[in-house]
N, C-alpha and C positions, 0 to 999 in steps of 0.2 A: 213403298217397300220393294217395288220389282225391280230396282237396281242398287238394294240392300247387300253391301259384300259378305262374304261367308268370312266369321269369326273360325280361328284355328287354334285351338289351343293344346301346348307339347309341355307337358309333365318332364319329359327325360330329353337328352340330347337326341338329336336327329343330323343328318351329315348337310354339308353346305347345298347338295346339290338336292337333297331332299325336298330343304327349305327353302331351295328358289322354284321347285316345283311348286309350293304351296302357297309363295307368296304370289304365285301368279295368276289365283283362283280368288283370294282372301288376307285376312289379315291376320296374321302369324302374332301367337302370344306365346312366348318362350319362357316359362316357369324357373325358376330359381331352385323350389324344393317340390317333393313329389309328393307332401305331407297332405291328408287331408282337408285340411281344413285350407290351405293354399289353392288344391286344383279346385275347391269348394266356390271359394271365393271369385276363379276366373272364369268360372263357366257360365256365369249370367250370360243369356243372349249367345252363346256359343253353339255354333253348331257341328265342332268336330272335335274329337281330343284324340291324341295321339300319345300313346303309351307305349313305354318297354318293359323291363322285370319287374320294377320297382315300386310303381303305382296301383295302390288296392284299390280296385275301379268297384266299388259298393253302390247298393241301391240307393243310400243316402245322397253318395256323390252323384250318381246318374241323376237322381231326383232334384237337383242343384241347378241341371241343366235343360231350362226350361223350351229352348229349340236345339236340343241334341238331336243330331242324327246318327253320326254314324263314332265308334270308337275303333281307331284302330292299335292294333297292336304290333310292332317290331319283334317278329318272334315265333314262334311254334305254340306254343304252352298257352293255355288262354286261361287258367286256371286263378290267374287274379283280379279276374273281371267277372262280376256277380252276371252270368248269362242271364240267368230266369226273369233277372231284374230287367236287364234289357229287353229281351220279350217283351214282355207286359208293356216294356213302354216304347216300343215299335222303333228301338235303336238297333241297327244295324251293325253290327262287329265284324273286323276284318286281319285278317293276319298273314302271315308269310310262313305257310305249313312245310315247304318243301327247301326254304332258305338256308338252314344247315344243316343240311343230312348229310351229306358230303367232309362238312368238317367236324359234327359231333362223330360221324362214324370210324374216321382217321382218328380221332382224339380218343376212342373205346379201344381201338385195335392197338394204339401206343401205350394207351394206360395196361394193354392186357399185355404185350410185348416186357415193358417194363416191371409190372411186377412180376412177371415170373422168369425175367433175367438177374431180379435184385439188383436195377442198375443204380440205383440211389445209396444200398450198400457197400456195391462195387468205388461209387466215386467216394465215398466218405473214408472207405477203406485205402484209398489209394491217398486224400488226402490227410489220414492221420494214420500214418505209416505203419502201417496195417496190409501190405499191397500182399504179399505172400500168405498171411493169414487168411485172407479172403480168396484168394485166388486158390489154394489149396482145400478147402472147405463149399466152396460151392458149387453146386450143381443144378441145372432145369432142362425140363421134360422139351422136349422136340415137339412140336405142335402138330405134326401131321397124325400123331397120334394119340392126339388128344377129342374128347367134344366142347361142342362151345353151345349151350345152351340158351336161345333167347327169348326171354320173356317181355311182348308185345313185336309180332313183327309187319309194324307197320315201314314206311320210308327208310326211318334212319335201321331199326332192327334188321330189319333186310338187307341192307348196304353194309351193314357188320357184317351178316350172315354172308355173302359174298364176299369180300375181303376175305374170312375166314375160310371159306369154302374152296374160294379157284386160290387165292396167294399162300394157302398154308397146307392144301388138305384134310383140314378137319372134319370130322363128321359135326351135322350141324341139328340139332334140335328145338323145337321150338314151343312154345306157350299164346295163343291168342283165342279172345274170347270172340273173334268172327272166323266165319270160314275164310281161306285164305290162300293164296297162291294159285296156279304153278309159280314157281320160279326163277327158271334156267338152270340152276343146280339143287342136289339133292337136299334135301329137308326135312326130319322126322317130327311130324304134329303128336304131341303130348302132353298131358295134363299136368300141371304145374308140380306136383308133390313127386313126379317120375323124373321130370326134367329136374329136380331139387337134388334128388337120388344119386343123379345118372352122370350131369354132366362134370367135366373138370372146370369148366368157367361157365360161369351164370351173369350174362349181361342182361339190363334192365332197361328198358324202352318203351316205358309208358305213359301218356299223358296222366296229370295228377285229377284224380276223383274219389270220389266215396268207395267207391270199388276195393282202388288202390291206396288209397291211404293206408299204412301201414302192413302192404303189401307180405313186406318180407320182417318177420322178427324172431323171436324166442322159437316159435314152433318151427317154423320153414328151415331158419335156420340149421336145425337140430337135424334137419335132412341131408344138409349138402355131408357128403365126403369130408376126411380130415384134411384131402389134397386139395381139395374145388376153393377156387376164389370167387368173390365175387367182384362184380365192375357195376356203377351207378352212375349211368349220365344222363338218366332221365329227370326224375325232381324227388330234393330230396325226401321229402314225408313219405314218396313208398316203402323208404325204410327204416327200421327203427335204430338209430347211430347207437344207441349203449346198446343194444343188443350184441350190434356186429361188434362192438368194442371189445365184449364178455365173451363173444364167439375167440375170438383172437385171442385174448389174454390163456383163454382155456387151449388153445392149440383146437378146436373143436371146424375149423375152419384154416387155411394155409394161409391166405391173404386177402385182402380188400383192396382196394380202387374205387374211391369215389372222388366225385367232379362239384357234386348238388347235396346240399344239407339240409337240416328240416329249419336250423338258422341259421342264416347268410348277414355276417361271420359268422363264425362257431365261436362258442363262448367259452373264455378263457375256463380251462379247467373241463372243459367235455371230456370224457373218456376216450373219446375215438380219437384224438389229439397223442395221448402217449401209446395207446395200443400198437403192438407189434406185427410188422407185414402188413403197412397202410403205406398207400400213395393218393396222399391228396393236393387237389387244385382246386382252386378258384371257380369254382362255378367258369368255365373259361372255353369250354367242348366245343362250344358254337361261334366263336370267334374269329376265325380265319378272316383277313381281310376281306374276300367275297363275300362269304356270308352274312357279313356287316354291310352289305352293299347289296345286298337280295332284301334283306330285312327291311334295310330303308325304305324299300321299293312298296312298304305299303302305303306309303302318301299316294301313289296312283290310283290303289282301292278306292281310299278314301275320298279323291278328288271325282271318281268316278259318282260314288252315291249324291258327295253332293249335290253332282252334275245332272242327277239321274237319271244315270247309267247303271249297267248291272256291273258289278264287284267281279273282279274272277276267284275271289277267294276270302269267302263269307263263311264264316265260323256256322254251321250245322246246329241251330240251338233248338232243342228238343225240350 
């Protein structure tokens, strides 16, 4: 058994250069579907799996994997891998925490640009000839005087909150359940029903937990301003989608911006689909070429534990 090769098996795609990193440790099983009972069946004798958004990593499926070591994840969000499960069974998890902060925070700051320029209105008006109607009828707020309030500012919330800060002027406030910063520029810490109150934009950046599930709905809602949008490119279960649908239809809210839904697709007929003053995308924030190339980069974790070596970047399981 001491020159037994390490079994690898990948649930989701991984890039070319990923998987010649891994074929060079082991033996690369590349899955077809990310379906339970598929990664169920490959993980006999396996001792790594590699996962991205899509594979519900359960104790069942860890249980499956009778010399698992380590799982890694492509990704930030660890929230579809049963941690406590891992625990228990002395699986080590690994992820790429800091791989798109840079491009989910670009993709918050565009989603915030764009809906409160109504550029999706602007083009549809322009292409159903409509150009002067629109153009005579619309107006938005200058941002330097505006707040941009963020709730969670870890990595990516912070890198909004600078964008916002030094490229627009904003006053920038904030929501987090640790202490936190300095930060290079100004930032007001405040309890989330102030920041609900207060600011004109309410950006969302938090990993998905029991905390946050359901973060933001009926009630929360019922705080913001009839001017305040909000913007979601964290995950979606922090928010409740027919809430903000009902928020909108009611004018009780000015816009929405989300990226993350609580179902990826959204199902034909959702209400947040025809509500008025939405800009949505594809779950897409994290996507920048780079950042698909940061993320990759946790085959290294992984090849590390197999190696064992210490991980630079082991999920915290408590």
């Amino acid at each position: 058994m001491g020159n037994r090769t390490h079994k690898i098996v990948l649930s989701e795609g991984y890039s070319a250069s990923a998987l010649s990193r891994l074929r060079a440790v082991g033996d690369v099983i590349e899955l077809d579907s990310c379906d339970e009972g598929t990664v169920i069946a490959a993980l006999t004798d396996a001792d790594a799996l590699l996962v991205r958004t899509h594979t519900r990593v359960t104790d069942t499926l860890l249980g499956a994997g009778n010399r698992l070591k380590v799982v890694g994840r492509a990704g930030v969000g660890v929230d579809n891998i049963d941690l406590a499960a891992a625990r228990r069974r002395g699986i080590v998890v690994v992820h790429t925490p800091s791989a798109s902060t840079r491009s989910v925070a670009e993709h918050t700051v565009g989603l915030m640009l764009a809906l409160e320029h109504r550029l999706l209105a602007g083009d549809h008006a322009v292409r159903d000839d409509r150009f002067f109607v629109h153009r005579d009828s619309v107006t938005w707020r200058e941002l330097d005087g505006c707040s941009m309030g963020i709730v969670g500012m870890g990595r990516i919330g912070s890198a909004v909150a600078r964008m916002c800060a030094d490229g627009f002027g904003m006053k920038i406030l904030y929501n987090d359940i640790r202490r936190i910063g300095p930060f290079g520029f100004d930032a007001v810490p405040t309890d989330l029903d102030d920041l609900l109150r207060t600011a004109d934009f309410v950006s969302l950046h938090v990993p998905l937990t029991s905390q946050t599930r359901g973060l933001i709905g009926d009630a929360q809602l019922s705080l913001l301003k009839p001017t305040s949008m909000l913007i979601n490119t964290s995950r979606g279960a922090v928010v409740d989608g027919v809430a903000v649908a009902s928020a909108l239809e009611r004018g009780a809210i000015a816009g929405a911006a989300l990226d993350v839904f609580e179902d990826e697709p959204v199902p034909a007929g959702h209400p947040i689909l025809s509500a008025p003053n939405t800009l949505l995308t594809p779950h897409i924030a994290g996507r920048s070429s780079a950042a698909l190339i940061r993320m990759n980069d946790v085959v290294d974790d992984v090849i590390a534990v197999l190696e064992r070596r210490s991980p630079k970047h082991p999920v915290e399981i408590t």
